[in-house]
N, C-alpha and C positions, 0 to 999 in steps of 0.2 A: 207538581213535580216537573223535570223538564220535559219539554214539547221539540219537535220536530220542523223546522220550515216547512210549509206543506209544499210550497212553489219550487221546491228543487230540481233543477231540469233533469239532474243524473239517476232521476230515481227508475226511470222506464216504469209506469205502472202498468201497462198492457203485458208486458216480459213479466215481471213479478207474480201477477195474477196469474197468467199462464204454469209460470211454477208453481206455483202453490195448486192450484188444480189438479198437476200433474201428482203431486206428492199426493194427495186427496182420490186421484182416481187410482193409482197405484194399491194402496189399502183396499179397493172394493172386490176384486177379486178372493185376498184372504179372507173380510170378512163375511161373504160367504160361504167362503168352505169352513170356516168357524162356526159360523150359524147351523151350515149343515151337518156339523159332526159333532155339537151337543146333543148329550144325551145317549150318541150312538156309544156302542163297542167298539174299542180302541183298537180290536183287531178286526174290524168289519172291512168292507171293501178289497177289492182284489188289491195284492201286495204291491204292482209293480208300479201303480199310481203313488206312491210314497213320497220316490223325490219326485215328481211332479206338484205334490201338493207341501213338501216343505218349500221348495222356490216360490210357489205363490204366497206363504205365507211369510218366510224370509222377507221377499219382496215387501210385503205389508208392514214387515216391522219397521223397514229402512224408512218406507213412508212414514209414517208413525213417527218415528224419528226425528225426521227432517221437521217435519212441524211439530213436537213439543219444543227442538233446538228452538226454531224461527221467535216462537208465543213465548220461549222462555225469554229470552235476547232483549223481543220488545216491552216483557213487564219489565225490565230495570227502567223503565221512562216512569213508572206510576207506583211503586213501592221501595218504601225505606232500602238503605244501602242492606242494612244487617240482614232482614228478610231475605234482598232479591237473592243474598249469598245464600241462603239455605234453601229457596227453594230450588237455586238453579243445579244446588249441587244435589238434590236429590231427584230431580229431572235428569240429571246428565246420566246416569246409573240405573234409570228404571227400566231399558231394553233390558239392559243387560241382566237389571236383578229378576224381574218377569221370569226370564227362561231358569236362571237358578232356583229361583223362589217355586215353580214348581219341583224342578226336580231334589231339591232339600225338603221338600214337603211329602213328595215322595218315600224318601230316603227314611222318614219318619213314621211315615205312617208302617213301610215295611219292618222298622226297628220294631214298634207297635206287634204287630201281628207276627212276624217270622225271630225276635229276637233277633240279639248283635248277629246275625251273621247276614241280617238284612239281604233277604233274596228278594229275586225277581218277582213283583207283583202283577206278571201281566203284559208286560212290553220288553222285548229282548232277553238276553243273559246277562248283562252287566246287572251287579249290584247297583241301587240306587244310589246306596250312600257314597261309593265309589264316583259317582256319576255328577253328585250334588258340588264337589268342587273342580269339575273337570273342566267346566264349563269357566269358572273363576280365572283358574290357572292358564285357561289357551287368553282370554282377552288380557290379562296380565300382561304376558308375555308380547303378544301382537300390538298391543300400546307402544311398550318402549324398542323392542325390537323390528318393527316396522316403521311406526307413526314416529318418535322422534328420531331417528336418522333421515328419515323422507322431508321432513320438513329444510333439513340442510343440504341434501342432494337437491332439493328443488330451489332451493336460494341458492347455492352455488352453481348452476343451471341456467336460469336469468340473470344473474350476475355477469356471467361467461358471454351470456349472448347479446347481453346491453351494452358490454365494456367496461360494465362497473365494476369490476375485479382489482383491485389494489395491485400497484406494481410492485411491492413490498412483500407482496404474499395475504392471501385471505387467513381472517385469524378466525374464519368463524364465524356461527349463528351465538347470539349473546341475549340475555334477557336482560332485563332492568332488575335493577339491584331489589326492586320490592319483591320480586320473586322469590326473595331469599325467604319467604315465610311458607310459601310451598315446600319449597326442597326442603326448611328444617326440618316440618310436621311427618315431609314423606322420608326423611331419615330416622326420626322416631320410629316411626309405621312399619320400615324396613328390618330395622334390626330389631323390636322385638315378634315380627314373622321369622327370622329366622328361628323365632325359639317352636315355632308351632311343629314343625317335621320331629321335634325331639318326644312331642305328646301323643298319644292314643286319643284324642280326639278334639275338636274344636269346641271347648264349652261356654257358657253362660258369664266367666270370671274372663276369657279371651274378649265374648262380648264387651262386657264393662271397661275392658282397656281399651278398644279398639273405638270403639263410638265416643268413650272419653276422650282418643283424642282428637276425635271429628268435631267433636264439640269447642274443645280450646281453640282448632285452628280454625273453625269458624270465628268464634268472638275475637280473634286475633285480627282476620282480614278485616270484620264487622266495623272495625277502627279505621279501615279506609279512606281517605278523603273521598267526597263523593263528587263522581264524574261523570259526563253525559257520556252515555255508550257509545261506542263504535260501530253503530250499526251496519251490514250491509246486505245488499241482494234482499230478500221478501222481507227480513226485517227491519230493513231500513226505509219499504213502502208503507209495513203494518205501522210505523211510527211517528208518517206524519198523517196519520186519519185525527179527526177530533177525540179528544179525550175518553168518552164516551161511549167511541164506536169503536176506539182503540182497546178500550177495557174489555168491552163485548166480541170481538176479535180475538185477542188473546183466549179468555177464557172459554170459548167456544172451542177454538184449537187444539188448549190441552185437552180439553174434557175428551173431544174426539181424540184423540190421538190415544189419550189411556184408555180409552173403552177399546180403542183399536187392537192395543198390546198387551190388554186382559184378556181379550177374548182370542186370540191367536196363539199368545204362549204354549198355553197345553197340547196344544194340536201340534203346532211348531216341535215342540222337544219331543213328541212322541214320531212323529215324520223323519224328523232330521238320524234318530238312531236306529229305526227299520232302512234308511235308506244307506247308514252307513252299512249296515248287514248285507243290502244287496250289492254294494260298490265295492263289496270283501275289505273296506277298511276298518271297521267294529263300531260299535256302540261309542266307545268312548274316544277313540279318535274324532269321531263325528261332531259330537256335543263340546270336545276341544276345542277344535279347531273351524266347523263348518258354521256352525252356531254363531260365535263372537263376527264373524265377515258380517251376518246381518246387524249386529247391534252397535260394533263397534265402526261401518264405513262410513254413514254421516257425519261422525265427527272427522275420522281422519281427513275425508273429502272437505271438511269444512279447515281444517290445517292445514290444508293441501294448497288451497286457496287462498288462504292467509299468507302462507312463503310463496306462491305464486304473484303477490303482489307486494311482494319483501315485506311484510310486516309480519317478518319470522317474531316477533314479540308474543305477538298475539297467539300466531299460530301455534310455535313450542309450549308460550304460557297457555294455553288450554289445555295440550296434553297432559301436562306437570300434572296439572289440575284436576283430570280425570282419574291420574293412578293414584292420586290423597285419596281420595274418596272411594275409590273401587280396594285399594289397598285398608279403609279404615270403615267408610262405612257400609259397605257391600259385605267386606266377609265376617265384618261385626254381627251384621243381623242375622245370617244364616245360622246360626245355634238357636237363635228365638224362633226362629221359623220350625226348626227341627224339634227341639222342644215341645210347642206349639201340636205339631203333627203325632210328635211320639207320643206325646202326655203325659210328660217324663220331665228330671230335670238333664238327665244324660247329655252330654254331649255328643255332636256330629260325630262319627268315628272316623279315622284318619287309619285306611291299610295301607301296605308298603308302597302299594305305586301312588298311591294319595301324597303317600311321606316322603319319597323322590320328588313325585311335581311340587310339592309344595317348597320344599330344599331347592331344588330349580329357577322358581320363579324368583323364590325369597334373595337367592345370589345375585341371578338378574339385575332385580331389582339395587343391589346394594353397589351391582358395578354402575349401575347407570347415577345412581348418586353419589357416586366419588367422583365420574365423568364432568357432570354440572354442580358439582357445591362449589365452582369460581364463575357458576351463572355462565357460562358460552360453553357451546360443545363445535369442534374443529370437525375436519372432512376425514382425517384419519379418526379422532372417536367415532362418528357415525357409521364410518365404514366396519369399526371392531364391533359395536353392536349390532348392526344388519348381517354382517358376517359370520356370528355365534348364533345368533337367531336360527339362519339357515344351517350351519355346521352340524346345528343339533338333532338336525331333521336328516340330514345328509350320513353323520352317523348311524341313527337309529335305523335307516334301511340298507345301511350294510349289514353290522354286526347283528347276529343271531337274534331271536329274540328273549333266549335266556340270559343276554348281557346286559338285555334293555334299561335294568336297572341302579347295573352300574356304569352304562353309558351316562346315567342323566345326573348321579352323584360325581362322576370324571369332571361334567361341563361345568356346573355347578361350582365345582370346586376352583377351574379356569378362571372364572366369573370373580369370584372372591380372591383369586389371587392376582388379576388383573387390576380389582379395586384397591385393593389394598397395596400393589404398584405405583397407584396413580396419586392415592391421599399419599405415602411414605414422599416419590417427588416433589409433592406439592405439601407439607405440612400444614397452611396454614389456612386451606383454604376450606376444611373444616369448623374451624374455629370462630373463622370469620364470617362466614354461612350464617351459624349458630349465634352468633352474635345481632345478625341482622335480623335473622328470623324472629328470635322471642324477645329483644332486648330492644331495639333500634325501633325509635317511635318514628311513622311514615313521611313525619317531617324530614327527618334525617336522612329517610332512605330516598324520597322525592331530593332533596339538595342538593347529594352526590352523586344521582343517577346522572351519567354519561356513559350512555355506549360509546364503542369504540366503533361501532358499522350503524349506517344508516337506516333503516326501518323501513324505509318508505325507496316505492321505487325511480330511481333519478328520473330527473328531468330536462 
């Protein structure tokens, strides 16, 4: 497979090693208190260490993180194209499924013993099942309403302060035309989540749509021409070790890193909703919101740096690429898990604020795909979606909490009517998406690839 120059002067291996270290000592903290809180009572210890011990194991996961990313990055040197796509897409999603994957197991086991009305087994007042896609819903959201606007305020930013800025006016962060096979699959993905808020619960038949189409849009990309990675920072040191030692690197790191964010999860999601009880923000604001910041900051830090170094390409195209997969196979496999726990074929239950957030996100989602199905998103799109993001939040601490509900169907509906603004101006740039996505073989989409900004930062 392809190999790395070892003689690279730009590698810094003393910087690299040092990070990696750092990511590595990070973890040991959590997995102590992991260690020390098997077996125990979930309610043992005095209360007010809780968020003391959700930040150390938070902390642990971002480490965790950091190095499955790294070890993932450097196996595309040593296995098949079609592979390194599936294993990297189910790397990308394992923080995040970890915390869910307990609390849908939860959520099951209470379905199990307390019936649909799934009460509290033990930790807090929130229902589990309630709880089991809350956690879904907040990293949804903070992907596209944080991480892809950030990526274009931060290349319009270096742009601004290099000179690079077009006297003509900036058109924007732009992906390469082969992206158009992300956007189709996550416009599949999207419209039929909107049908999920219309159901009483996430079942087994949701499953088989949703993983099926994880499945197509893998073997889709799996067609790839195959490229030597872009590696950089630790994985671009782990890449030029000898073969050998590069295998045994890699595979050391993941192992460590998932034993890291097995053994942390449970204690994490049981920490992070006692401490949203002490911080008066609830259980499930907690696990919304407080949760996805551990799972989801190595990546966007890692996008961050990517448009930090204008290879907005990179950087946007790995977002895209996280919401395929968290939008298809993340919420695909939560009914198997629930299943699985209940001993049941029932699905996941979905109550009204499950069926707002999920209506919520689902819209989200489908504005941010009317935004990029012409591949480039501009500094006023950006700004409409970081600016709904936060509006939603800005709402919800005015109006009552009896409005809460219809606060999040109001935005929702914003969302979908901003999308469907954007596709009506632009007819055709759904079409053409679609056309690229499943139809256009990569020869074709490599030939006409020409962005219209440059990737790379001038020189």
């Amino acid at each position: 497979m392809t190999t790395l120059d070892e003689d690279l002067h730009d590698v810094h291996p003393q910087r690299q090693r040092l990070v990696i270290l750092g990511a590595v000592v990070a973890t040991l903290p959590g997995i102590a208190l992991g260690l020390a809180q098997l077996g125990r009572a979930e309610e043992a210890g005095p209360v007010i260490t809780h968020p003391v011990d959700a930040l150390i194991l938070g902390i642990a996961i971002v480490g965790a993180a950091f190095l499955l990313a790294w070890a993932a990055e450097t196996a595309q040197l040593d296995i098949s194209a079609g592979l390194a796509i599936a294993i990297l897409a189910l790397i990308a999603v394992l923080p995040e499924y970890a915390v869910d994957f307990v609390l849908t197991f939860e959520g099951g086991e209470s379905f199990r013993q307390t019936g649909p009305d799934c009460l509290p087994l033990g930790v807090g007042e929130e229902s589990p099942c309630s709880l089991a896609l809350a956690n879904m819903t907040g990293a949804n959201r903070l992907l596209i309403g944080v991480g892809w606007p950030m990526v274009v305020f931060i290349a319009w930013y270096r742009l601004r302060r290099t000179g690079g800025l077009p006297s003509r006016g900036w058109t924007g962060v732009r992906l390469d035309r082969e992206h158009a096979v992300e956007m189709s699959y996550l416009a599949v993905a999207t419209i039929y989540s909107l049908t999920l808020p219309l159901k009483q619960s996430v079942t087994l038949v949701d499953t088989a749509v949703l993983v099926s189409i994880f499945a197509l849009y893998t073997f889709r990309i799996a067609k790839a021409p195959a490229e030597e990675p872009h590696l950089v920072g630790p994985a671009r040191y782990l890449g030029t070790f000898p073969k050998h030692k590069r295998r045994m690197s890699v595979t050391g790191l993941m192992a460590f890193a998932g034993v890291v964010i097995l053994l942390v999860a449970h204690p994490f999601s049981v920490s992070i909703r006692i401490t949203g009880e002490i911080l008066g923000i609830g259980e499930f604001l907690a696990v919304q919101w407080l949760a996805p910041l551990a799972s989801e900051a190595p990546e966007l830090l890692v996008a961050g740096l990517f448009a930090w170094r204008l290879n907005t390409n990179a950087g946007l195209g790995t977002l895209v690429s996280s919401k395929v997969n968290q939008w298809t196979l993340l919420v695909g496999t939560l009914p198997i898990v629930f299943a699985i726990a209940s001993q049941s074929s029932h699905g996941l239950p979905i109550d009204d604020v499950q069926r707002q957030e999920l209506f919520l996100t689902a819209a989200q989602s489908f504005f941010a795909v009317a935004v990029l199905a012409n591949l480039s998103m501009n500094l006023r799109e950006a700004w409409f979606l970081f600016g709904l993001f936060w509006a939603q939040f800005l709402i919800g601490g005015v109006v009552p909490e009896s409005l809460h509900g219809e606060e999040r169907v109001l935005v929702g509906i914003v969302y979908i009517a901003l999308g469907l603004f954007v596709l009506l101006g632009d007819r055709r740039r759904i079409p053409r998406m679609l056309h690229d996505g499943f139809r256009a073989s990569y020869e074709e989409l490599s030939a006409k690839n020409v962005p219209d900004e440059p990737d790379e930062e001038p020189g």
